[in-house]
C-alpha positions in Angstrom: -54.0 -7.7 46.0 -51.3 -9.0 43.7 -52.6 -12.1 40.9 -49.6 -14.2 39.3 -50.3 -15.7 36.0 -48.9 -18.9 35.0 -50.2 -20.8 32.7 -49.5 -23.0 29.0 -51.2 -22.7 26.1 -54.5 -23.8 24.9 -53.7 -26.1 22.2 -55.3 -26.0 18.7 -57.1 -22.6 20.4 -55.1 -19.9 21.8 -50.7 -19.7 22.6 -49.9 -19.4 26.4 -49.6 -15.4 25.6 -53.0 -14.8 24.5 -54.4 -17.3 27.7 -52.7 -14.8 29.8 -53.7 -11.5 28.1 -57.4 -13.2 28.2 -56.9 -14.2 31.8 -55.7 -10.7 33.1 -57.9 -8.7 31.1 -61.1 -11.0 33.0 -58.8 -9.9 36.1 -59.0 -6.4 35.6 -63.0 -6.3 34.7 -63.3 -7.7 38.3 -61.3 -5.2 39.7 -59.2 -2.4 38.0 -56.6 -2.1 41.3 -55.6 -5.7 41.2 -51.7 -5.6 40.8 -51.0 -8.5 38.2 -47.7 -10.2 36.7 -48.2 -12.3 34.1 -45.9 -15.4 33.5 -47.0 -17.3 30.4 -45.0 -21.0 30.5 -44.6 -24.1 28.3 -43.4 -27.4 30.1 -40.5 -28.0 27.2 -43.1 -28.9 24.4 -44.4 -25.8 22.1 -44.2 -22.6 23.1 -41.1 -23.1 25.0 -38.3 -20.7 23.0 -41.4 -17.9 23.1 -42.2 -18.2 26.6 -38.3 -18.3 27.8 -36.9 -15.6 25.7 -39.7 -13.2 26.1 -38.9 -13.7 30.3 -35.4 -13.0 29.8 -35.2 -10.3 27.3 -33.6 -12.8 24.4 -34.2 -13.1 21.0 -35.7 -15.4 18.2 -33.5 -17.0 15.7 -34.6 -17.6 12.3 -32.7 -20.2 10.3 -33.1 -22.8 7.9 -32.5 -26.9 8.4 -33.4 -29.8 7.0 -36.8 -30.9 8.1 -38.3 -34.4 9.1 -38.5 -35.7 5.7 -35.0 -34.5 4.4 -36.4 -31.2 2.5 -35.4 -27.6 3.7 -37.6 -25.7 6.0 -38.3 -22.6 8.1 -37.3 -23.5 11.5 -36.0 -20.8 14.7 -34.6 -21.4 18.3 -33.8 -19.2 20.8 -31.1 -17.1 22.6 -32.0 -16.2 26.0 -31.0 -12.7 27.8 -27.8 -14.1 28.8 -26.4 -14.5 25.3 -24.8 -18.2 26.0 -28.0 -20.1 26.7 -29.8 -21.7 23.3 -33.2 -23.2 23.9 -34.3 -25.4 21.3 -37.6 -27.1 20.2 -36.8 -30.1 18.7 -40.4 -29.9 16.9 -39.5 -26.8 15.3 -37.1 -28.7 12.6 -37.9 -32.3 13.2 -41.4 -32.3 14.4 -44.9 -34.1 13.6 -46.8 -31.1 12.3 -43.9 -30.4 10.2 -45.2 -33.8 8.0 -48.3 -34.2 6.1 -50.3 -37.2 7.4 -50.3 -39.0 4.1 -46.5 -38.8 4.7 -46.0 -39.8 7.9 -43.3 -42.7 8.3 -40.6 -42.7 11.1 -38.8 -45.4 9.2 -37.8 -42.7 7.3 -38.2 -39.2 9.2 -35.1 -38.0 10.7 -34.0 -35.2 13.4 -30.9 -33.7 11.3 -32.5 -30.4 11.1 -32.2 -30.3 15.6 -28.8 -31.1 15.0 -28.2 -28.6 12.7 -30.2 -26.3 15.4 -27.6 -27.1 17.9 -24.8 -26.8 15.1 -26.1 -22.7 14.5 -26.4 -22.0 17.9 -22.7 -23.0 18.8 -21.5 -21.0 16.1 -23.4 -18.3 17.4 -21.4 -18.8 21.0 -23.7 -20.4 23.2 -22.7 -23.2 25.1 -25.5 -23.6 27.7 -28.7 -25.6 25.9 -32.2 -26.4 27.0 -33.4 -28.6 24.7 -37.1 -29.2 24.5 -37.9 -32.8 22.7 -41.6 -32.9 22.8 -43.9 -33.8 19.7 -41.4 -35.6 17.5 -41.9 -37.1 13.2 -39.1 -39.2 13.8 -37.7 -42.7 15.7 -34.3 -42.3 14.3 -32.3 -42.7 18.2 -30.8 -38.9 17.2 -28.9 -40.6 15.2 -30.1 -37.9 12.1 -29.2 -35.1 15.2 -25.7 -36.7 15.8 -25.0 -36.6 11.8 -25.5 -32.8 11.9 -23.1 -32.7 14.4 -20.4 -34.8 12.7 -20.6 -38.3 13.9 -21.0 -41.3 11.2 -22.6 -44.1 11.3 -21.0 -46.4 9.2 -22.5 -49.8 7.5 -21.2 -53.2 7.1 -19.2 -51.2 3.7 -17.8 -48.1 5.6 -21.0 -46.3 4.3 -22.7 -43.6 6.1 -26.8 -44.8 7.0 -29.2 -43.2 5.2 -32.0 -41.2 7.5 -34.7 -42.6 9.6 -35.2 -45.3 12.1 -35.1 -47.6 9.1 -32.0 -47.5 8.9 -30.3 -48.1 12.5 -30.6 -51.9 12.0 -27.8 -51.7 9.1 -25.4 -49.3 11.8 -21.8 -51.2 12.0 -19.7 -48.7 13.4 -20.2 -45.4 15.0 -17.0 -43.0 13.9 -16.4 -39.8 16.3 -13.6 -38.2 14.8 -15.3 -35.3 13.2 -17.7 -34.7 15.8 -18.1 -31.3 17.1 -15.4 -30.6 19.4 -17.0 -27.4 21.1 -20.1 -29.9 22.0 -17.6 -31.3 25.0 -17.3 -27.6 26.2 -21.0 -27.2 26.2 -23.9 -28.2 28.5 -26.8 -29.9 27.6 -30.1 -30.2 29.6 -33.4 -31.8 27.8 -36.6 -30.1 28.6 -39.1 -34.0 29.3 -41.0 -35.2 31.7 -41.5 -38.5 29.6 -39.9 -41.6 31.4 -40.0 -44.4 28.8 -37.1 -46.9 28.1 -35.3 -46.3 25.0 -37.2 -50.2 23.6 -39.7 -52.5 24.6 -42.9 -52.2 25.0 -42.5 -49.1 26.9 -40.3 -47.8 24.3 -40.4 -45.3 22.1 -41.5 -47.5 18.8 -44.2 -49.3 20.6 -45.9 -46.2 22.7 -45.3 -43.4 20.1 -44.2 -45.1 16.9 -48.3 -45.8 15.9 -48.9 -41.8 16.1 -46.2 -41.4 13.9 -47.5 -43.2 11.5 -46.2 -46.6 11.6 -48.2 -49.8 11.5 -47.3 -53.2 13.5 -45.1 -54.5 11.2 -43.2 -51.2 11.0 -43.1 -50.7 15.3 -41.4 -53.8 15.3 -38.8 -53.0 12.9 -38.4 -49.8 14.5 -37.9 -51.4 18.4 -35.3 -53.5 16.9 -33.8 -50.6 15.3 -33.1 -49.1 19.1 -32.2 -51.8 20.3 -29.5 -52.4 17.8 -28.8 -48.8 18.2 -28.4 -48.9 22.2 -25.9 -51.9 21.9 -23.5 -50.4 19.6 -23.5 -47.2 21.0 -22.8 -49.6 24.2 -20.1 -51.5 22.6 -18.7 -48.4 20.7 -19.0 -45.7 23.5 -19.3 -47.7 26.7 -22.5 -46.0 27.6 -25.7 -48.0 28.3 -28.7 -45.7 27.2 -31.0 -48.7 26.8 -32.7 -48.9 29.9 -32.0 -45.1 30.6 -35.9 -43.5 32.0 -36.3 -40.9 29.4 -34.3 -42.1 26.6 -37.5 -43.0 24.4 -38.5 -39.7 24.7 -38.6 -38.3 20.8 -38.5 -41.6 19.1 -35.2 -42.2 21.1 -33.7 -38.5 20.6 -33.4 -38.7 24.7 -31.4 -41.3 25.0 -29.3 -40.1 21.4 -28.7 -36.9 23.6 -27.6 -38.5 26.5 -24.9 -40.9 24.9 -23.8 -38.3 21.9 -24.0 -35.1 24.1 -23.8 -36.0 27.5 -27.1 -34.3 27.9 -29.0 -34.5 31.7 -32.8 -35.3 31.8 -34.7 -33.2 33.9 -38.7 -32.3 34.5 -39.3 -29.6 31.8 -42.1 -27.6 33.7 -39.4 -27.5 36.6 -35.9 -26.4 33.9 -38.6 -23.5 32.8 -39.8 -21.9 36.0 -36.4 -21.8 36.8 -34.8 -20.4 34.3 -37.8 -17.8 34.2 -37.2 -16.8 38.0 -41.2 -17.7 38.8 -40.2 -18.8 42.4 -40.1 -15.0 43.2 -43.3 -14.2 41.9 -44.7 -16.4 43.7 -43.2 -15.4 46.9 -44.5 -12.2 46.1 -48.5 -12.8 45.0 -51.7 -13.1 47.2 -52.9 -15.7 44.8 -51.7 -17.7 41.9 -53.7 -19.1 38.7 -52.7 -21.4 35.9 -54.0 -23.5 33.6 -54.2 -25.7 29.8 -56.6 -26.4 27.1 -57.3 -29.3 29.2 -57.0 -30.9 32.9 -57.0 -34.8 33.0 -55.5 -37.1 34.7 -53.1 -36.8 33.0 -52.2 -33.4 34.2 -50.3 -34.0 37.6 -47.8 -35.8 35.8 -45.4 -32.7 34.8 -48.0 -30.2 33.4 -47.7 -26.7 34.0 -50.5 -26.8 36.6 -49.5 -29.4 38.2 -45.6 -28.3 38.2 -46.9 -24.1 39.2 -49.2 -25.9 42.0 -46.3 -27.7 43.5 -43.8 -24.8 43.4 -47.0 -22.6 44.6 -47.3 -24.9 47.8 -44.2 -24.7 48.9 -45.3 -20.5 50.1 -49.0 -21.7 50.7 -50.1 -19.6 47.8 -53.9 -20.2 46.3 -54.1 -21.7 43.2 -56.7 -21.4 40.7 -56.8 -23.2 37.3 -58.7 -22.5 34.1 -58.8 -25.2 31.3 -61.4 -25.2 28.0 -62.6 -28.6 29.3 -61.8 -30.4 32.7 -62.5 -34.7 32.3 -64.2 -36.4 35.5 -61.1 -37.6 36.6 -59.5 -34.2 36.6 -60.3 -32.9 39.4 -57.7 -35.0 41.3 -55.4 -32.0 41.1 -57.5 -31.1 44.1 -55.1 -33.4 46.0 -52.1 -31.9 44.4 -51.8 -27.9 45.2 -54.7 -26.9 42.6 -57.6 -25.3 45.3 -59.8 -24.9 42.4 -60.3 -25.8 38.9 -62.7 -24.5 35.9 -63.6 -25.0 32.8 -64.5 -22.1 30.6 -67.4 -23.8 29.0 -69.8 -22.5 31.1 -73.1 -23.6 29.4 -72.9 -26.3 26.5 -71.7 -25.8 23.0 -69.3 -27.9 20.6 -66.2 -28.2 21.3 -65.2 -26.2 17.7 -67.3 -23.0 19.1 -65.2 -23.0 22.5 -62.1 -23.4 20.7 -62.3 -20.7 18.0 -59.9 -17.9 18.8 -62.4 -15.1 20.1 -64.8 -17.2 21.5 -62.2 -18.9 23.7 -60.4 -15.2 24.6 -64.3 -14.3 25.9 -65.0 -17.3 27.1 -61.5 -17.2 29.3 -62.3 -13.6 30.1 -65.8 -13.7 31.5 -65.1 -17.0 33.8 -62.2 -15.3 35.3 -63.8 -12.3 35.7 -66.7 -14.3 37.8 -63.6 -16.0 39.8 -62.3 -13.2 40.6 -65.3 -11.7 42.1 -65.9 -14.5 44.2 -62.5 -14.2 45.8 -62.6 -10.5 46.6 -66.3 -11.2 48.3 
């Protein structure tokens, strides 16, 4: 019997590696003989540079950028096995953890430090970039990602615009005659399975902007920020983001990377089994299973589950997922490829306890072990 692993992380508990190395080591307590490849994913969001390079034999990039609130930070991307391909997290130089709450404020925060990302990888000779734009500080259109990469943004006195989504409403001109020429030789793909308009009240302001820390008054500065934004970049570029599905992704950084580096959308779940070859696997395995820290409803919209599930189908593979905590309205994956679905809290406890490091690794490895059993009966 051959087991394929696939699955994200456990958020706030355990990375995507240590779900797997719980998940197979409950595998082999079942049954020492069981053949197992192990597949840890991310769906574009965190964990996304770790679980790519680590499939292809790359490497981790350590650098420095300007973070979120203008100061210099520790930040890394990712050169996969083929030595042209970057993969980015936008969160890892412009993202919310990266701000203290007390100091949250996308009027000011801006993504300059992805740009700069983008900027170190070029020099470093790739030209083939997945770009991961989940869990975003800022609201600044990419316009702080575009400055990195030597476009201004000129004001009604030729000035460049400070940083943030503040500062879009005072944008006069867009200049593009330093802009990074080896950007047009380059490829850009964005890792986001978010579909909101770039404004509006599916936009990015009035969806995400509160989590960021703005308030009402600020949300609606911020939507009229965009909106200015998206018709001068339509006026100055000829390129109408505004209404684009995905560009409010990353307080507008979607839509910034679609007008300012021709960047394609595409699901992120799908753009990382495929780079990571998982179709073969799956070919190849008597039974598949995946999981997350939790399955909602939420989950068949682009999760890894959801998006392993699908792919799974398609060879009429079993699928089994594992979660910490599965909602009522979770098992609806049922209908969606997933045969099976468990939590790992198998008799009741806070949620604190199940999350703690070793008590989740045990709790992951005794469930499976259980499952396991049950299918080789």
């Amino acid at each position: 019997m051959k087991v394929l692993i696939a699955n994200d992380s456990f958020k706030g508990s355990l990375d995507t590696f240590e779900v797997a190395e719980s998940i197979e080591k409950g595998i082999k307590k079942a049954n020492q003989k069981i053949e197992i490849i192990r597949k840890p994913l991310a769906d574009g969001g965190e964990g996304t540079v770790k679980a790519l390079v680590n499939a292809t034999n790359g490497q981790i990039h350590n650098v420095q950028v300007i973070g979120p609130l203008g100061d210099k930070l520790d930040s890394f991307f990712g050169i996969l096995g083929d030595k042209k391909t970057a993969v980015i997290e936008m969160a890892a130089a412009s993202g919310l953890p990266l701000v203290p709450e007390e100091k949250r404020n996308p009027m000011v925060t801006t993504t300059y430090g992805t740009g700069e990302l983008i900027k170190i990888a070029l020099d470093k000779g790739c030209r083939e970039f997945i770009l991961g734009i989940g869990g975003s500080a800022t609201n600044d259109g990419g316009v702080g990602m575009a400055q990195a990469l030597g476009i201004s943004f000129l004001d009604d006195k030729g000035q460049e615009v400070g940083f943030g989504g503040g500062s879009l409403k005072d944008i006069k001109r867009i200049k593009l005659e330093n802009i990074d020429n080896r950007i047009k030789k380059s490829n850009f793909v964005i890792a986001c399975d978010v579909d909101n308009p770039l404004c509006g009240p599916k936009g990015a302001s009035y969806v995400y902007g509160p989590q960021k820390g703005a308030n009402e008054e600020m949300v609606l500065e911020l939507d009229k920020g965009l909106n200015h934004l998206g018709d001068i970049i339509s006026r100055e570029l000829s390129i109408n983001i505004k209404n684009e599905p995905g560009a409010g992704a990353a307080g507008g950084l979607g839509g910034g990377m679609m007008a300012f580096l021709n960047a394609q959308l595409k699901s992120g779940i799908d753009l990382v089994m495929k780079n990571m070859k998982l179709e073969d696997d799956i070919k190849n395995c008597d039974l598949v299973i995946t999981g997350e820290g939790k399955i909602d409803d939420q989950t068949i919209y682009g999760k890894v589950p959801f998006g392993v599930a699908k792919l799974s189908k398609k060879y009429d593979k079993p699928v089994i997922a594992i979660a910490g905590s599965v909602s009522d309205k979770g098992y609806i994956v049922n209908k969606y490829g997933i045969d099976a679905v468990f939590s790992i809290m198998n008799y009741p406890m806070y949620i604190e306890e199940a999350m703690n490091k070793d008590k989740a690794k045990l709790l992951i490895e005794s469930n499976v072990e259980q499952i396991i059993r049950i299918v080789l009966l």
